[in-house]
Every structure is written in C-alpha cells, then in structure tokens.
C-alpha positions in Angstrom: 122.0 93.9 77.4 123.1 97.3 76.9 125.1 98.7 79.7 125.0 102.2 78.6 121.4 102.2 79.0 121.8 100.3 82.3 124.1 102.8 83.6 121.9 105.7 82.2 118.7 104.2 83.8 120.7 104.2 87.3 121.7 107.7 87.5 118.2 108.3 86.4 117.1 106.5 89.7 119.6 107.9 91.9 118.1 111.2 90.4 115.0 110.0 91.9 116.2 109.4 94.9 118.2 112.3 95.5 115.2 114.6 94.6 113.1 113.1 96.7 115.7 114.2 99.4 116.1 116.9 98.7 112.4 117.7 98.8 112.1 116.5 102.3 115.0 119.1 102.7 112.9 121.6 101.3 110.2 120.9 103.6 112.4 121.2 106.9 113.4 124.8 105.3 110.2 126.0 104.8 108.5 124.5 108.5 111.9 126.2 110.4 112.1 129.6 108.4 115.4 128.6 107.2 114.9 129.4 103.7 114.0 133.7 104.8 117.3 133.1 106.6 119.3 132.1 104.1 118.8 135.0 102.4 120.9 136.9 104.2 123.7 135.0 103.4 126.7 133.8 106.1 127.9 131.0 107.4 125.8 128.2 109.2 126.4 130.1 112.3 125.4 133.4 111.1 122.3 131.7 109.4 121.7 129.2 112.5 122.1 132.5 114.6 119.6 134.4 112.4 117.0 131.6 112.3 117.5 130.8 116.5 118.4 127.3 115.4 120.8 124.7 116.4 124.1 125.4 114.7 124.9 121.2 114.0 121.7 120.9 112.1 121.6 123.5 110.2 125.0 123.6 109.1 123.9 119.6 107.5 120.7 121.2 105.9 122.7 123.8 104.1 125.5 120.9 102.9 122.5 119.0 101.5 120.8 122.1 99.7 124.2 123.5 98.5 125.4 120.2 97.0 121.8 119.8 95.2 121.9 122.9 93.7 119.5 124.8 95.5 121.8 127.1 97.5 125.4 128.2 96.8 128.3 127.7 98.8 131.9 129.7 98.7 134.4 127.5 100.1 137.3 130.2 100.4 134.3 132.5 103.0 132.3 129.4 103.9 129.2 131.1 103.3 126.0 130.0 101.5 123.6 132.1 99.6 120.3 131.6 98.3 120.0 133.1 94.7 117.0 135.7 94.2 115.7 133.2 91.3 115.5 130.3 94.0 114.5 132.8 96.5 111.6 133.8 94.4 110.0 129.7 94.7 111.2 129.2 98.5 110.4 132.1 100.3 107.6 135.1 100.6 103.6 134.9 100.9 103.1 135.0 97.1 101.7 131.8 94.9 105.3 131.6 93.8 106.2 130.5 97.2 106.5 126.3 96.0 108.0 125.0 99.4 104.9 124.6 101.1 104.3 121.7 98.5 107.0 119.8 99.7 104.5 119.0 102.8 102.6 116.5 100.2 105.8 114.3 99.9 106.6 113.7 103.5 102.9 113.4 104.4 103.0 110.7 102.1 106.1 108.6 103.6 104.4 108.1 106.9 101.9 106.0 104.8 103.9 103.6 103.1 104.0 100.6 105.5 100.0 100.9 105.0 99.7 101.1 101.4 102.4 98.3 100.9 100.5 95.9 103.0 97.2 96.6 100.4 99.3 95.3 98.0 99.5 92.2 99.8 95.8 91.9 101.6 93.6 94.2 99.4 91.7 96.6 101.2 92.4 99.9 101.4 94.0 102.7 103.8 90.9 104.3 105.2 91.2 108.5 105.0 90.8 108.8 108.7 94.5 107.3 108.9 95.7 110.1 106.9 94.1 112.9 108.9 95.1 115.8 110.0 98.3 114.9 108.4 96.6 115.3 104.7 94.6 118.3 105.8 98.0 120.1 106.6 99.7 119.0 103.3 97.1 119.7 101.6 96.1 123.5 103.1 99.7 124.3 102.6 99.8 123.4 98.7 96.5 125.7 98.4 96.8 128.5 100.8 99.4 130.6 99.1 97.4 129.9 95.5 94.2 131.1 96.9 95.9 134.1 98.3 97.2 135.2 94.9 95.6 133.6 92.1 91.5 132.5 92.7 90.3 136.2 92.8 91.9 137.4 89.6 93.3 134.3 88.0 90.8 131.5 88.8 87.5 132.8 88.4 87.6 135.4 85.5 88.0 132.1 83.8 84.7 131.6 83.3 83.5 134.8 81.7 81.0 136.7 83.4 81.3 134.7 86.3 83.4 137.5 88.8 80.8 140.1 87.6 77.3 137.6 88.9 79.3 137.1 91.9 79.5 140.5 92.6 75.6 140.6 92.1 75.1 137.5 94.4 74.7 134.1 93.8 74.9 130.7 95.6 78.2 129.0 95.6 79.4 125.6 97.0 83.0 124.4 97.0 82.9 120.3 96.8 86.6 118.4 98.9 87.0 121.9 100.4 89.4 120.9 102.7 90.5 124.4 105.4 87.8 126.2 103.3 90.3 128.8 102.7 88.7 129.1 99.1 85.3 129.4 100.1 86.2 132.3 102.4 88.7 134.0 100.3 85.6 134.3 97.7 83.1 135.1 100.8 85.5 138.3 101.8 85.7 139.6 98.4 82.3 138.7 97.7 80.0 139.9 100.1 76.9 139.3 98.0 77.1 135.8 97.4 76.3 133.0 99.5 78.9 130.5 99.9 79.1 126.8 101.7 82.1 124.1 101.6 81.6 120.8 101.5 84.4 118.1 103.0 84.4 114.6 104.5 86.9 115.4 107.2 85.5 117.1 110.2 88.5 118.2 111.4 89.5 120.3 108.0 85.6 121.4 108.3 86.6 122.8 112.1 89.3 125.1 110.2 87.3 126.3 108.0 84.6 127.5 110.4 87.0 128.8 112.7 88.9 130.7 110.1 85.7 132.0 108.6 85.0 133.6 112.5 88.4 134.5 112.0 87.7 137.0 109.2 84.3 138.2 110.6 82.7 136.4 107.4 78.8 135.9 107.6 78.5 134.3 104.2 80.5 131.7 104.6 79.4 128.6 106.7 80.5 124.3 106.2 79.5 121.1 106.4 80.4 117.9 107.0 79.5 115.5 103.6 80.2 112.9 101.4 80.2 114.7 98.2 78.6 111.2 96.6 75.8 112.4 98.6 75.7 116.1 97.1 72.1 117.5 97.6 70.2 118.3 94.4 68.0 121.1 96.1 68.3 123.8 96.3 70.4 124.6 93.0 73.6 126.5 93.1 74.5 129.1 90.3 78.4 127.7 90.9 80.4 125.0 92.3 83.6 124.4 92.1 86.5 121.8 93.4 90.3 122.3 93.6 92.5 119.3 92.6 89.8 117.3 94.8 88.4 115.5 92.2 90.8 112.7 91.4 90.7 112.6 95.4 87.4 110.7 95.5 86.5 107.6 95.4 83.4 107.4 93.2 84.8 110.7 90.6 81.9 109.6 88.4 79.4 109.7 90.9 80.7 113.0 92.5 80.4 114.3 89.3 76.6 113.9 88.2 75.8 114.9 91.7 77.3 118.2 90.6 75.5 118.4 87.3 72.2 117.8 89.1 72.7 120.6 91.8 73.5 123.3 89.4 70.8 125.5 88.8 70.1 125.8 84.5 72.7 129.1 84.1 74.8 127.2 86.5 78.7 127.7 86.5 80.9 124.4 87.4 84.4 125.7 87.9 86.9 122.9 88.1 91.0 122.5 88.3 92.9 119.5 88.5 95.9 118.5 87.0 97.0 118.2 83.5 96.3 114.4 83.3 94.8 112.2 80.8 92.6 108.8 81.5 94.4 107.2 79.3 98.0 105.7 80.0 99.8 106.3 77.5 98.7 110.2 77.4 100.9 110.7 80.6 104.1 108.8 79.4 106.9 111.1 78.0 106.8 114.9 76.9 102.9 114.2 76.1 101.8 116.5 78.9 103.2 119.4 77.6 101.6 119.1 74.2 
C-alpha cells in the first residue's frame, strides 16, 4: 500500500467534507442576508448589527467562511470582508448570484435516512416526501437564471425562434416547477400562448399565483404527468430546464414530446453536461 496516496486520498475526502460545509454555510448566508452584509465590512458586531442578527451566530458563520476562503479576516482590526470577486457569485439579483444553489444541498440532507433505507428494502422515496422542500430548492437554482439569461441567452439559441415568438406561437414548458419560465417568456411575449406542465400541485399553485401576480393572460398550468403529455393539439415549442434527468421514464417523456410538436416544431432543452455512459463523466472528460 502506498501511503502517500492514502494520505492524498484523505485530504481529498476531508475536502469533501469541508465543502460540503461550507455550502450549507453558504446557504444560511444567502436565507439571512448575511452575505449583502458583509459587504460592508466590520466586525461580527458591526455585520450582526447591520444584518439585525444575533451577534453569537454570526460571529461562528463568519469564522467558518473566513477560514474556507470565502471571506477575509484581519486579525490586528478583527474585521471581515467579502472580496468584490466573491461578492459578484454571493450577492445581487443577477444569474451570477450562485448562493441560491446551495438550497439543493441541504434540501437533500433531510432525505438521507430515506434513501439509505432503499438501499436496504428497495423501493423508492416517493416525490411527495420531497415536497415543497424540492420545489423551493429548485425555484431558487432557476429564478435568478430566468431573470437574466432565458430572454437573450436561452432562446436565441435556436435561430429564429425569439423572432416566431414575437409573431405568436403555442409554447409548453414540461417539469415546470414555480413556472417562473413560462411567465418570464409570457411577459415578454405577449403574442404567444404559453402552459406549464408539473407533477406537483403545490409548485403548479406558484406558478398560477405568480402569473396573477404579473397581470399575465397568456400564461395558465396544469397539473400532469409529463409521461402522459397530450399529442393534440401540437405545439410549435417545448421546452424543459434541467427537468429531464428528473423523471422517471426520460425515454418515455421524451417521445411524448416528439409527438406533440407540431411539423416546424422547436424542442428547446438544457440539462447538464453529462454523458450516459460512465466513464464519460470520470476525470477532466466533461470539460472536453
């Protein structure tokens, strides 16, 4: 046995372990407004005082993000600072906002004790145990990437596409959790037609309330298993957002989408950077 590798594997999983820390750290920031705080600068009273915050707790959060690198620390002042670079991925209403993601990874913990015992019994963890708590992670990853990227990065994707929405065409978004892509697109699109598509009927509720919300008209949900996707009448485009690989049956899903597109029909589809095949997602190969 090698024990430089052993020792080299250990920090590696200690790195592990630490990140995944410090990304539940990252998620208290973001839910307590610590992070728009910070920027300021001061000490943990100052920055406890600014964010109307409890002075013990926050003066542990800022040891934790200091010491993992995401906030520096003057020990001569005792103040912490967050640097513009980091402020640019933690803070603001822009898609470079990344804390909201952190949600994903403490939604996740509260599930463990259930997946573990599928290991044991087979089965499955049925998605109504992970509601609303997956609807909130989930909105949270997407809302700020909506705002800023699906009008002028998403779509004009597909050339042509932004100019026959303009015209007006039917549109369908398929695991459209909040719906807050269906109604971005319905607001800048008053043309088109536009319905979401998602098995939980509590994101569904969001979705419709938020589409009140913004006085949209074209813009309405429903409640559906996308296995079960109609195949009349046909819509000119559908698209899903990292919902694929979400679904049980992604095969299934999938014809049912080929079959409801009308013959010029646009399928517009992101998920991530993943290949079916093991060994295209060990090592550097996703970056290739």
């Amino acid at each position: 046995m090698d024990r430089t590798l052993v020792q080299e594997f250990a920090r590696k999983l200690f790195g592990h372990y630490t990140s995944g820390m410090l990304t539940l750290m990252v998620d208290i920031g973001h839910r307590t407004g610590l992070f728009e705080a910070l920027q300021g600068g001061g000490t943990s009273a100052e920055i406890a005082e600014r964010a109307g915050l409890d002075e013990r707790y926050v003066r542990e959060w800022l040891g934790a993000i200091a010491t993992g690198g995401i906030a520096d620390y003057d020990a001569a002042s005792r103040t912490f600072t967050l640097p513009a670079e980091h402020a640019v991925c933690l803070t603001g209403t822009s898609s470079r906002n990344l804390a909201p993601g952190s949600h994903m990874l403490t939604m996740l913990a509260r599930h463990v004790d259930g997946v573990a015992d599928c290991f044991r019994k087979g089965g499955g963890v049925p998605y109504s145990d992970f509601r609303p708590d997956f609807t909130e992670a989930a909105d949270a990853s997407w809302r700020l990437l909506y705002d800023g990227l699906l009008i002028k990065g998403f779509l004009p994707l597909a050339k042509g596409l932004p100019e026959r929405l303009e015209h007006g065409i039917r549109v369908a978004d398929i695991g459209c959790g909040t719906g807050h892509a269906i109604n971005v697109m319905a607001r800048e699109y008053p043309n088109s037609t536009f319905v979401g598509y998602d098995f939980g009927a509590d994101a569904i509720d969001r979705a419709a309330a938020e589409a009140t919300d913004m006085g949209l008209t074209n813009a309405h949900f429903e409640v559906l298993d996308v296995t079960r996707l109609p195949s009349e009448p046909k819509f000119d485009l559908i698209t899903s957002f990292d919902s694929i690989h979400d679904q049980r049956d992604p095969a299934t899903t999938l014809k049912r989408v080929a079959g409801a597109l009308a013959p010029d029909g646009v399928y517009l589809m992101i998920e991530p950077k993943a290949s079916s095949n093991l060994e295209g997602n060990i090592g550097d190969r996703l970056t290739r």
